[in-house]
C-alpha positions as CSV (number, residue, x, y, z in Angstrom):
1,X,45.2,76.3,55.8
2,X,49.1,76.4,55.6
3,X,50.9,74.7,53.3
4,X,54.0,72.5,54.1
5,X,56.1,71.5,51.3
6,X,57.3,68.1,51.8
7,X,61.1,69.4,52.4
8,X,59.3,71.9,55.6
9,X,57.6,69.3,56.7
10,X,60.8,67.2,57.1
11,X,62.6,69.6,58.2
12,X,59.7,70.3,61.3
13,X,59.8,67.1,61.7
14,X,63.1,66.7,63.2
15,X,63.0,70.3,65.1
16,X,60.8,69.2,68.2
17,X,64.2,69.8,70.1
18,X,66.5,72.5,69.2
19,X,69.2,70.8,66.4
20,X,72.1,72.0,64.6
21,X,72.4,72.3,61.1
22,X,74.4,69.3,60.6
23,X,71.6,66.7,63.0
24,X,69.0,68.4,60.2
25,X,71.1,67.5,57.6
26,X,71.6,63.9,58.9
27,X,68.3,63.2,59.6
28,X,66.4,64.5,56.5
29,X,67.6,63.4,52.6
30,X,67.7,66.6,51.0
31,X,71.4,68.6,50.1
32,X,72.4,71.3,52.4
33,X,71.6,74.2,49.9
34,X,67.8,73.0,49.4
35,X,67.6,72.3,53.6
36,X,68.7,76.3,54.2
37,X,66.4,77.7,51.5
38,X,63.3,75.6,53.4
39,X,65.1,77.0,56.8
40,X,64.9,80.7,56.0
41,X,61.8,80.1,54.3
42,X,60.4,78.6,57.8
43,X,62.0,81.4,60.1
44,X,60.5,84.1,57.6
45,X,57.2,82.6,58.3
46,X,57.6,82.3,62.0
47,X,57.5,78.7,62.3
48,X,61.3,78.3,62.9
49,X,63.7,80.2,65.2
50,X,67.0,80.2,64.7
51,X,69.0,79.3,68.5
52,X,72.9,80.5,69.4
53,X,74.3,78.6,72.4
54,X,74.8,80.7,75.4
55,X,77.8,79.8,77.9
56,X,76.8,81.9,80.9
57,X,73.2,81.0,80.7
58,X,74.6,77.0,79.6
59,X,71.5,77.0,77.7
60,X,70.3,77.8,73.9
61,X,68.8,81.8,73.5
62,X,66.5,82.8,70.3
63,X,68.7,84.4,67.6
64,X,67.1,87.6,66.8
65,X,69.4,88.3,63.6
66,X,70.8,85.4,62.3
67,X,73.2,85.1,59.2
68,X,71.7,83.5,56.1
69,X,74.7,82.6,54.4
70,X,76.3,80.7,57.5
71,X,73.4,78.4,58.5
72,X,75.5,75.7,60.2
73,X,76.8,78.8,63.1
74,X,72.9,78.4,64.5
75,X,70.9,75.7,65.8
76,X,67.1,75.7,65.1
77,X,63.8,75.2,67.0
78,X,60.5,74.5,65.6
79,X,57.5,77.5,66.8
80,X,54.9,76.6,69.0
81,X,52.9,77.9,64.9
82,X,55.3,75.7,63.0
83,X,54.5,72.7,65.3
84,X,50.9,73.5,64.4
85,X,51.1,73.8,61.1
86,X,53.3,70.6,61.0
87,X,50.8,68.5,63.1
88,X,47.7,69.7,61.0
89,X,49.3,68.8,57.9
């Protein structure tokens, strides 16, 4: 079995529908520094993808590479994994 800490958990929580940085930041009561070190924790173990906004396709694309120190240029998305481990927990 997985485990979630509680900040992951929160953070899955609110990433059922791709949300930028900020919305995660709104909606769970941790401080930003804590929120991106659970985020890159979560994409390392697959259960998070980090999204970029594309104009020509008017639609969010998976972020292969993604730059850790600017976490609020991305939007993020739960994995199909992460929503599983989130819901068994």
């Amino acid at each position: 079995m997985h485990e979630l800490d509680e900040v992951e958990f929160d953070i899955l929580n609110v990433l059922y529908f791709v949300e930028p940085f900020d919305k995660i930041l709104e909606e769970v009561p941790y401080a930003a520094n804590i929120v991106a070190d659970s985020l890159k924790n979560l994409i390392h173990k697959k259960w998070v993808v980090a999204m970029k906004w594309d104009e020509t396709a008017q639609d969010y694309k998976r972020s292969f590479i993604y730059d850790s120190d600017n976490m609020r240029a991305y939007s993020y998305l739960a994995t199909k994994d992460g929503l599983m481990v989130h819901n068994g927990h």
